[in-house]
C-alpha positions in Angstrom: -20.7 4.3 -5.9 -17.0 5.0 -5.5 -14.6 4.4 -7.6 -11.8 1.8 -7.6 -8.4 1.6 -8.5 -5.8 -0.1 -9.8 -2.2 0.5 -9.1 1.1 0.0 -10.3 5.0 0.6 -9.2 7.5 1.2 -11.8 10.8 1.7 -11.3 13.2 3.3 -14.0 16.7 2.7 -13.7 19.4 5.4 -15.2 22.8 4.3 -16.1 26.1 6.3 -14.7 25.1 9.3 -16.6 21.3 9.2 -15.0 17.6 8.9 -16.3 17.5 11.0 -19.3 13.6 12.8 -19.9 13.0 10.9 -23.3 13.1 7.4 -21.9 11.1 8.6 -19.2 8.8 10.3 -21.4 8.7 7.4 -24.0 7.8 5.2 -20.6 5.1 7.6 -19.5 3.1 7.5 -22.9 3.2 3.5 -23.1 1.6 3.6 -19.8 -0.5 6.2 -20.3 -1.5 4.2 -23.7 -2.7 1.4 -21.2 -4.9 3.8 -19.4 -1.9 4.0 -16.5 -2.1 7.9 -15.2 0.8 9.0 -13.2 0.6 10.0 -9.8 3.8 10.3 -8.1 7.3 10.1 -9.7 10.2 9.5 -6.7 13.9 9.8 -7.4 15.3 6.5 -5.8 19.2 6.2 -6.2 20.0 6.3 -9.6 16.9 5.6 -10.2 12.9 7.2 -10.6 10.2 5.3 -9.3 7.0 6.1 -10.7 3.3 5.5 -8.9 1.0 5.3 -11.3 -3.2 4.2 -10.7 -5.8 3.6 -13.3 -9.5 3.0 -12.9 -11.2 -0.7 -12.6 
């Protein structure tokens, strides 16, 4: 049987000084907490979009 996903957009917006790593980090490990694994992370503007999937 093969497996299906789940996925999810999340889009993290940075201020005039940008996206600094912790709130991005501290975003990443509340997802991750949820079972969310990350599988693409996309600079968008001053922003990062991130592509995460997790198992059904």
């Amino acid at each position: 049987m093969s497996k299906r996903w789940q996925y999810k957009v999340v889009e993290l917006k940075g201020s005039f000084l940008g996206l600094q790593a912790p709130a991005i980090e501290e975003k990443l490990a509340q997802l991750g907490a949820q079972g969310w694994e990350l599988v693409s992370a996309v600079p968008h503007g001053m922003a990062v979009r991130l592509y995460l999937k997790k198992e059904q």
